[in-house]
C-alpha positions as CSV (number, residue, x, y, z in Angstrom):
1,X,183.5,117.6,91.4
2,X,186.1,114.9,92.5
3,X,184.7,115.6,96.0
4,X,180.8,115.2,95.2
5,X,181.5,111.7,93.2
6,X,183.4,110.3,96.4
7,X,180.2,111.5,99.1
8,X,177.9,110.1,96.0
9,X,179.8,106.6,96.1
10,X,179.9,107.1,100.0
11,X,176.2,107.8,100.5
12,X,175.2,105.1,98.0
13,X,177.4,102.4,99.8
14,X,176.3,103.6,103.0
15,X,172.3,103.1,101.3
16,X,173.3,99.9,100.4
17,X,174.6,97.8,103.6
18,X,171.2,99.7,105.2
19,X,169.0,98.0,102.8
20,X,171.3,94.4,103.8
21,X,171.2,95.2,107.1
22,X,167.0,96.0,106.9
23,X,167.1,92.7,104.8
24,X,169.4,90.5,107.0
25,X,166.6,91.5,110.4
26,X,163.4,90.5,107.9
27,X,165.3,87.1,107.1
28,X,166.3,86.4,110.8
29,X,163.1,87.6,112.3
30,X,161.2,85.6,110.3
31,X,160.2,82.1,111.7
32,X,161.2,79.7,109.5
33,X,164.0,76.6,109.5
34,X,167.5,77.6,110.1
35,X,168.4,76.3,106.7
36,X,166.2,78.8,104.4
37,X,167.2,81.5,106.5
38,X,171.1,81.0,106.2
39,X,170.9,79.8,102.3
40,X,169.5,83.4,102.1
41,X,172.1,85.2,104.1
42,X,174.2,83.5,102.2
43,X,172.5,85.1,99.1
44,X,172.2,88.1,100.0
45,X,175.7,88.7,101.1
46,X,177.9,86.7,98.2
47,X,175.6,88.6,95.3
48,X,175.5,91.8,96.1
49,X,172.2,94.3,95.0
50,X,171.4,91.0,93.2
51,X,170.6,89.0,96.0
52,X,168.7,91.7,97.5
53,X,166.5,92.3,94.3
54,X,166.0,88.3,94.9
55,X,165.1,88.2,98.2
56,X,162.1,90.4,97.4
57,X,161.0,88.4,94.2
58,X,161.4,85.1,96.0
59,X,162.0,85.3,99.6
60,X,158.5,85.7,101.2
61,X,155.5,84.0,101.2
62,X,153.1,87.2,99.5
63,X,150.1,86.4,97.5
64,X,149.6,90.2,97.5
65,X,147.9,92.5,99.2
66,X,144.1,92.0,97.5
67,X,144.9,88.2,97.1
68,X,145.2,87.7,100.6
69,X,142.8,89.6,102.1
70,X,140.3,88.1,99.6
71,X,142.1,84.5,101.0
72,X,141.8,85.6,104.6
73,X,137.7,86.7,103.9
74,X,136.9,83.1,102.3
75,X,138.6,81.2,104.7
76,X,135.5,80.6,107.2
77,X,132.9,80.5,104.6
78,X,134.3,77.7,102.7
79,X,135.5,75.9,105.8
80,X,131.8,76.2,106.8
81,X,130.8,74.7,103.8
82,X,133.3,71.8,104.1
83,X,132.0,71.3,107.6
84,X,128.7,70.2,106.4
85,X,130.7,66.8,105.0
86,X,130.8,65.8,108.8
87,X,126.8,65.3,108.2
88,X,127.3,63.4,105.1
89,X,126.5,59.7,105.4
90,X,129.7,59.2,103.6
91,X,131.9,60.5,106.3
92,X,132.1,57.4,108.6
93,X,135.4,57.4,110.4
94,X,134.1,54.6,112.7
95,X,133.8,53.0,109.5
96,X,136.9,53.7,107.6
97,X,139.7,51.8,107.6
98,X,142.1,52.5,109.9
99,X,144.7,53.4,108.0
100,X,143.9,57.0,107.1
101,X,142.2,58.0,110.7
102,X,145.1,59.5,111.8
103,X,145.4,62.0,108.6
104,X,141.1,62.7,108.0
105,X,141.6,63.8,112.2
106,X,144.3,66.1,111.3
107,X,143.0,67.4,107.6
108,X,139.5,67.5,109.9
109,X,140.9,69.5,112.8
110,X,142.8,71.8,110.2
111,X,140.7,72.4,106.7
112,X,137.6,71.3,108.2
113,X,137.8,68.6,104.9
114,X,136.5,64.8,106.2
115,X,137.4,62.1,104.5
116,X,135.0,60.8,102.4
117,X,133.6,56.6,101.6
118,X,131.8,55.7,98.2
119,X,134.3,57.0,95.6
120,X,135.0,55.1,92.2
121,X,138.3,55.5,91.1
122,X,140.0,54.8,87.7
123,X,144.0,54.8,87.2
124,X,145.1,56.3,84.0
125,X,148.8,56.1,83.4
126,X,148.9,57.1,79.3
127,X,148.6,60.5,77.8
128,X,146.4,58.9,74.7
129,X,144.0,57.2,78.1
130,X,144.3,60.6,79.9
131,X,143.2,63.0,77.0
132,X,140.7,61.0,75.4
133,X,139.0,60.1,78.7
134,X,139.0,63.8,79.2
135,X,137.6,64.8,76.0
136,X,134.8,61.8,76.6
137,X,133.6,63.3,79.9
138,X,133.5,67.0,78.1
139,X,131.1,65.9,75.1
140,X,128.9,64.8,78.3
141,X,128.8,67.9,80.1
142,X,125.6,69.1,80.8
143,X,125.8,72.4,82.5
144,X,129.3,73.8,84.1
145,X,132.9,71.9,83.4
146,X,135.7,73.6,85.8
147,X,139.4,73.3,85.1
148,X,143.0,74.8,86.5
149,X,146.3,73.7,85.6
150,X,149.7,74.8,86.1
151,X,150.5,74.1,82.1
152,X,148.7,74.3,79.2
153,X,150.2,73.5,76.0
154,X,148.9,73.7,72.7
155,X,149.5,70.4,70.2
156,X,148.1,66.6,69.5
157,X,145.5,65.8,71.4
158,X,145.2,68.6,73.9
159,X,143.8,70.6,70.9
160,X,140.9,68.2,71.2
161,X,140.3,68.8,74.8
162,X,140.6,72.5,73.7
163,X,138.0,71.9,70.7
164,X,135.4,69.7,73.1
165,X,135.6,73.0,75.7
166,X,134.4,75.0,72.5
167,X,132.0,72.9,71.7
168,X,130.6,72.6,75.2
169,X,130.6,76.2,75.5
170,X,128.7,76.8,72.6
171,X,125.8,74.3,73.4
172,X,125.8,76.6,76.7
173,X,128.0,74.8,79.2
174,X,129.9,77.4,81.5
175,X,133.5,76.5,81.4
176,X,135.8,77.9,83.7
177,X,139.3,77.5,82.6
178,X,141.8,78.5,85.2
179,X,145.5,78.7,84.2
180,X,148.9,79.6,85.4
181,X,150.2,82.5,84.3
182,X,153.6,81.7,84.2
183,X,152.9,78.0,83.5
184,X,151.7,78.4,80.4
185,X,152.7,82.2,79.3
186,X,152.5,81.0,75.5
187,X,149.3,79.1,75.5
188,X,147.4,82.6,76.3
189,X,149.3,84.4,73.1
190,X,148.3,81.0,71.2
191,X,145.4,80.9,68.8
192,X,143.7,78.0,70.5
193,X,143.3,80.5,73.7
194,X,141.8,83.1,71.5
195,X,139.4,80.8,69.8
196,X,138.5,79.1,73.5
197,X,137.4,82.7,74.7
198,X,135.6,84.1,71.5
199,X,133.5,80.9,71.8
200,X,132.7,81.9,75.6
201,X,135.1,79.7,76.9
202,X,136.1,81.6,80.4
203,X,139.9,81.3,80.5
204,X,141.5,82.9,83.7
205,X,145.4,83.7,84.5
206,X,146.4,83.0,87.6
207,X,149.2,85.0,89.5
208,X,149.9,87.2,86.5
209,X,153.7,87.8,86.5
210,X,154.3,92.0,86.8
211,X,158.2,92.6,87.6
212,X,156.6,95.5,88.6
213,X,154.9,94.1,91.6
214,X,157.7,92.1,92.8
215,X,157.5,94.3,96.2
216,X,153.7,93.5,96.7
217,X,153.6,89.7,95.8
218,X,156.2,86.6,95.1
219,X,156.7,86.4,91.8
220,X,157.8,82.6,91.9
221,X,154.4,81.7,93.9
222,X,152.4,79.5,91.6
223,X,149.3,77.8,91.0
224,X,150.4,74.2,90.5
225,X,147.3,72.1,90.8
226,X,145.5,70.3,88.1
227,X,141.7,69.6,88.9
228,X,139.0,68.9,86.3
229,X,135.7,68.5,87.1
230,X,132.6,68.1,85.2
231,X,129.0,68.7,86.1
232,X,130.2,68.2,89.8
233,X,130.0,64.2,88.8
234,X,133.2,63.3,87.4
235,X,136.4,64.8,88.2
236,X,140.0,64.6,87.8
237,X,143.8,64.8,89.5
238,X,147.0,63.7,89.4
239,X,150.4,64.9,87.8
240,X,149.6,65.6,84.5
241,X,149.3,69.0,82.9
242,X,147.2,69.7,80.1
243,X,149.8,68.7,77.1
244,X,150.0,65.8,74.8
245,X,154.0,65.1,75.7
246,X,154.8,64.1,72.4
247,X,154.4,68.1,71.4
248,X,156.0,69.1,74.7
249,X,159.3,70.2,75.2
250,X,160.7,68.1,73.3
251,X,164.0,69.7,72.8
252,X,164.9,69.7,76.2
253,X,167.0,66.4,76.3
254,X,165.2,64.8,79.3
255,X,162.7,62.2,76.8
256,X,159.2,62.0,77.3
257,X,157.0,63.6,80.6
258,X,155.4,60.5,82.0
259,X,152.5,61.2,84.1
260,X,149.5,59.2,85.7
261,X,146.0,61.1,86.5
262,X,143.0,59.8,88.4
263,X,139.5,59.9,87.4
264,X,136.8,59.9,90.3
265,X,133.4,60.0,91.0
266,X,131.4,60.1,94.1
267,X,131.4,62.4,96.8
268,X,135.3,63.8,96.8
269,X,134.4,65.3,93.5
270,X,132.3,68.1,95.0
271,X,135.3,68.5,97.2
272,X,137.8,69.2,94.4
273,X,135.0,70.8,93.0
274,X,135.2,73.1,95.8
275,X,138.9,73.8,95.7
276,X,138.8,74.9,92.6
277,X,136.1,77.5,93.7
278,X,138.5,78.7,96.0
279,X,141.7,79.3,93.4
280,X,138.4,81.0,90.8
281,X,137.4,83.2,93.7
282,X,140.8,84.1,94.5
283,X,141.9,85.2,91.1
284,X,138.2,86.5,90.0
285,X,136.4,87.7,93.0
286,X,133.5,85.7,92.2
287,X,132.0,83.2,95.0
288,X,130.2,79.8,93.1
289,X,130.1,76.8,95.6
290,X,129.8,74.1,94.1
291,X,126.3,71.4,94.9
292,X,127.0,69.7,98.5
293,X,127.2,66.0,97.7
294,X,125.0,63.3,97.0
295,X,125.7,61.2,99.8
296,X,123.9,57.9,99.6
297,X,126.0,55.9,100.1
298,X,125.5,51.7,100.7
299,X,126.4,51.1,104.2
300,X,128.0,47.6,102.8
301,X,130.0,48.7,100.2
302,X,131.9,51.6,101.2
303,X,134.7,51.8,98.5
304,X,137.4,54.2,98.3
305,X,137.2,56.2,101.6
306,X,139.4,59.7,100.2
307,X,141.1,62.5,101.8
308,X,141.4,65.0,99.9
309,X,143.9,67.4,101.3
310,X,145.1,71.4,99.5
311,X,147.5,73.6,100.6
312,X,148.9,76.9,99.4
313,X,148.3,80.1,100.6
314,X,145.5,81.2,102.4
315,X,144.8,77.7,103.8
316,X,146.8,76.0,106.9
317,X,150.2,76.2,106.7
318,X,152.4,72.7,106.4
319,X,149.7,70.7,105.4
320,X,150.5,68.2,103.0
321,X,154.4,68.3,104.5
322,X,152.5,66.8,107.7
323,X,150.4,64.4,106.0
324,X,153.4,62.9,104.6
325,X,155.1,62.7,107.7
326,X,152.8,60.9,109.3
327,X,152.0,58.6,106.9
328,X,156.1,57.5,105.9
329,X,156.8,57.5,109.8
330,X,153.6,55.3,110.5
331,X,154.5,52.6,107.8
332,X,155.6,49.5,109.1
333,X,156.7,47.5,105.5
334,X,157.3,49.6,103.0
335,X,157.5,53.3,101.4
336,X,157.9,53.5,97.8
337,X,157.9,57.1,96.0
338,X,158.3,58.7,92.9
339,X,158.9,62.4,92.3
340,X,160.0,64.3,89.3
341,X,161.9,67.2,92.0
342,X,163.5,65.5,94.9
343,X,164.9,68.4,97.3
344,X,163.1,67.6,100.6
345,X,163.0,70.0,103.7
346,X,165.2,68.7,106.5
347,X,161.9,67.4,108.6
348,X,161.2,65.1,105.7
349,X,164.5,63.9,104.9
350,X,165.1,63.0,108.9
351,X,161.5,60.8,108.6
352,X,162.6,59.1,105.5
353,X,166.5,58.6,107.2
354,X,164.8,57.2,110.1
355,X,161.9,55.2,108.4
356,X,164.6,52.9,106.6
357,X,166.6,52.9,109.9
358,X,163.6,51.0,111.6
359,X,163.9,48.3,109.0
360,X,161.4,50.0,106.6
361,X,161.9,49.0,102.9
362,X,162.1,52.8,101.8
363,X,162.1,52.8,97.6
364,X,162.4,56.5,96.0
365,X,162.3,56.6,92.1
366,X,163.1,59.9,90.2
367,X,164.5,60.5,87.1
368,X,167.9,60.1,86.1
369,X,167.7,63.0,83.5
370,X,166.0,66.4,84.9
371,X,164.6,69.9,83.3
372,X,165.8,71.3,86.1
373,X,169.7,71.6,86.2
374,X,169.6,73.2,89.5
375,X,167.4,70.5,91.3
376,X,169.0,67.9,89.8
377,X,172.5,68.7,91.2
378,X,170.8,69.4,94.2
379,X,168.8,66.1,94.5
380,X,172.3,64.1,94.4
381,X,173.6,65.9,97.4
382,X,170.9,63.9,99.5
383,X,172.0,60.6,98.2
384,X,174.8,59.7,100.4
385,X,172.9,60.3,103.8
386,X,169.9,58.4,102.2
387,X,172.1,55.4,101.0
388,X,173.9,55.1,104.3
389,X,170.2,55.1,105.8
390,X,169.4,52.5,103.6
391,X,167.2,54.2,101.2
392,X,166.8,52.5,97.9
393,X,167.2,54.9,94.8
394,X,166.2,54.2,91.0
395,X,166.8,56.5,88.8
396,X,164.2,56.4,85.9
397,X,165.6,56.3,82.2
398,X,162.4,56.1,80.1
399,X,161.8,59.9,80.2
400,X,161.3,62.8,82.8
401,X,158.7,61.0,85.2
402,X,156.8,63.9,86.4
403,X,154.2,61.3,88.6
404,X,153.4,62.6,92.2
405,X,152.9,58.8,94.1
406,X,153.9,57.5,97.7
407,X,152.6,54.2,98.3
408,X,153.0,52.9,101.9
409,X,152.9,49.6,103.1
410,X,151.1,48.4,100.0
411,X,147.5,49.3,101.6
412,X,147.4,52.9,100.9
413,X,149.0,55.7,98.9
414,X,148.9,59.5,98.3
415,X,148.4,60.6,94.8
416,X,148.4,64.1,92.8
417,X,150.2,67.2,92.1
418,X,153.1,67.7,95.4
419,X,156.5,67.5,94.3
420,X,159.1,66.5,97.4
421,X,160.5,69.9,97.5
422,X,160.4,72.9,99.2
423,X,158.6,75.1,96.4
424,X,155.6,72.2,96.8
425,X,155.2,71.3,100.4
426,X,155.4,75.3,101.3
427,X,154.6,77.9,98.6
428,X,153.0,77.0,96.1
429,X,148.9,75.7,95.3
430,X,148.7,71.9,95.1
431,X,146.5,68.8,96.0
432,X,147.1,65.4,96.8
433,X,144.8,62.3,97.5
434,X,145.4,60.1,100.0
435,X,143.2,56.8,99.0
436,X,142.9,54.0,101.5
437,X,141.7,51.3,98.9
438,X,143.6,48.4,98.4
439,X,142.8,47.2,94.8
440,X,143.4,50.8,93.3
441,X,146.6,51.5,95.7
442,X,147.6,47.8,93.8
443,X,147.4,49.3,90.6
444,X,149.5,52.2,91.4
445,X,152.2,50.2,93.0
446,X,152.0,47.9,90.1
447,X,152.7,50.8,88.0
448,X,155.9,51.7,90.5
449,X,157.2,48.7,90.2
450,X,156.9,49.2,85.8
451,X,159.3,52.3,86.6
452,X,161.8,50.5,88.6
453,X,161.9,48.5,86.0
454,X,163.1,51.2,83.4
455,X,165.7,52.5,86.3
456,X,169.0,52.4,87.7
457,X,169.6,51.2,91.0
458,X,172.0,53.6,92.8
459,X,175.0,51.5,93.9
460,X,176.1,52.9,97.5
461,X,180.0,51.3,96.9
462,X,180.6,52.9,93.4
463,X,178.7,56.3,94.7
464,X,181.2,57.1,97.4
465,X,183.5,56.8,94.2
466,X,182.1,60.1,92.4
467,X,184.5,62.7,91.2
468,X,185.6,65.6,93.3
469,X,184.0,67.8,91.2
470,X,181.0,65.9,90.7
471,X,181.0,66.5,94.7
472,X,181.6,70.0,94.5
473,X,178.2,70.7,92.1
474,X,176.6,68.6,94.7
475,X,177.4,70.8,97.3
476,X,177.2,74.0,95.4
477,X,173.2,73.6,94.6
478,X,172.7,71.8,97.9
479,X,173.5,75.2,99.5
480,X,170.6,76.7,97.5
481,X,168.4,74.0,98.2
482,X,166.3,75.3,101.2
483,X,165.5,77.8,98.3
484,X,164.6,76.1,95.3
């Protein structure tokens, strides 16, 4: 019996290092940056069994198999449909200022998505402004309201956004909620979710999480944008999920979420419109383009050209990492960015090192308290080479600032739901706006400068003076970082 235990142990070891060894060839065949790679190696070899079980929940890119070959089928038709904004009077490159050429030829080139003139937008940087504008617009709807987020949390006065959508929905409005699944896993056993659907109200989970399926799709793969749009007139992004933050974790020691949305109209609303077509299709199956845009536009007034660029899977890869490339290492005054998860890949920490080593005023603001344990350690490891580089960092006390904002060079900015970190610029389902409009890129920077004002400035002398083991937990997440 002795002797069957030892070839069982034997034989299971022997299973064991073939599974690492199979593992080890899918991590270092796989084309991605050095860093990921070893941080998983690294996983996979100082947890044993666990880090294997990990790599297949979190190591790959895998919408799943039906996902992504409904993805990979939509692909051309809705890039078709994009297309036809090329004929829209409101796509006049020779036109727009120059300042966002560079990025509508590259989100042309790659999505097929223009940039687009004759926009209105409005700033709204308070929950109370956010959720009663919101509720506003729904009491207006006339015919189909469509809405994703990441969370939704019942409480204050998202209950009355919830309570307008039932309304709508009983004067015969379609409503097409789409929600994460793992975002907001309590709002769908909640009883506001079960009177939103027995009043018609079409509420969708998105990337259901099954243990079971961790094989067939990455269970860490989320859908993180947060689009509203109403009637295909008014529409609405930013960083703000659909919760009143005074009923929002507010036990988790970090203050108030402090968020800023956008509200739009014009043409760039059938475009958001059309995104969220995508992420309904994807999840549902059901194809519903949204109407082409009204596109007459006053060849004198051509406000607010937008570009409205998505990324996730199923659409080009790198997207929204390039667009920020380009427009940090194009500025020429200033960068000035907040972010809620600061753990950049190593291409955007080099642009953002050698944009303040140009003589770039380079200004990131995140908060000094995080939800995150893990990104927050992991966030401080970057400090040193970003002080050295010259980087500016504030470190925001009034609250967790969740807002999504790079301004650059006070003439532009890029606005919406893209975190700087890895799980945002490469897996999951986000948005941003990059708006070449001076007055409302004012406004936002205006609003920067209110943060700054409630932070910290990191002192370079008296950071080099940090405990040893304050150094050590800096290090320790910074080696999971390419992974986070």
């Amino acid at each position: 019996m002795e002797g069957f235990y030892h070839a069982l142990t034997l034989i299971g070891i022997a299973l064991y290092w073939i599974i690492v060894a199979g593992v080890t060839i899918r991590v270092v065949i796989k084309r991605r940056s050095v860093s990921v790679s070893l941080a998983w190696l690294m996983i996979i070899y100082i947890l044993p069994i666990i880090g294997v079980i990990c790599y297949f929940l979190f190591g790959e890119l895998n919408l799943g198999k039906k996902r992504a070959e409904r993805a990979q089928a939509m692909f051309n038709p809705y890039e078709a449909w994009f297309l036809k904004l090329l004929d829209c009077n409101a796509h006049l490159p020779e036109k727009t200022p120059t300042h966002i050429t560079h990025i509508d030829d590259l989100c042309t080139k790659r999505m097929g998505i223009p940039a687009l003139c004759g926009n209105t937008l409005s700033l709204q940087d308070t929950p109370e402004k956010i959720l009663k504008s919101i509720v506003e617009d729904i009491e207006q709807a006339q015919s189909i309201i469509r809405m994703e987020f990441y969370i939704w949390n019942e409480g204050g006065l998202a209950n009355a956004v919830s309570a307008a959508l039932i309304r709508a929905s009983q004067r015969g409005v379609r409503c097409q909620i789409l929600i994460d699944a793992a975002g907001s896993r309590k709002f769908f056993s909640s009883s506001w979710c079960k009177m939103m659907m027995d009043a018609g109200v079409e509420v969708v989970q998105a990337l259901q999480v099954n243990p079971w399926r961790m094989f067939l799709r990455r269970l860490d793969l989320r859908q993180h944008r947060k689009i509203i749009v109403i009637d295909d007139n008014v529409a609405y992004t930013g960083s703000m999920n659909l919760v009143d933050p005074e009923y929002f974790k507010q036990s988790a020691g970090v203050g108030m979420w402090v968020d800023v949305m956008v509200r739009i109209t014009g043409p760039t609303v059938n475009v958001l419109s059309a995104i969220h077509c995508w992420d309904w299709e994807v999840e549902t199956g059901e194809r519903s383009f949204p109407a082409p845009p009204e596109c007459h536009i006053d060849q004198d007034n051509l406000l607010h050209p937008i570009q409205v660029v998505p990324s996730g899977p199923g659409m080009p890869e790198n997207l929204i990492q390039q667009v920020l490339t380009i427009a940090i290492s194009r500025a020429s005054e200033s960068v000035t960015i907040t972010t809620p998860y600061f753990v950049p890949s190593e291409e955007l920490l080099q642009t953002l090192r050698t944009t303040a080593q140009r003589g770039v005023k380079v200004e990131l603001i995140i908060p000094k308290k995080n939800d995150s344990i893990m990104v927050g350690w992991a966030s401080k490891a970057f400090y040193a080479e970003l002080l050295s580089a010259g980087v500016i960092i504030h470190e925001f006390e009034g609250g967790l600032l969740h807002t999504k904002s790079v301004v650059i060079d006070q003439q532009y900015c890029l606005i919406g739901t893209v975190n700087l970190d890895v799980r945002s610029l490469w897996l999951n389902f986000e948005v941003t706006l990059v708006v070449d409009d001076a007055e409302f890129t004012q406004q936002l920077y205006w609003l920067q400068q209110t943060y700054i004002q409630q932070s910290t400035t990191v002192d370079e002398e008296r950071w080099r003076e940090r405990s040893m083991l304050h150094r050590f937990l800096e290090r320790a997440f910074y080696l999971f970082s390419p992974v986070l």
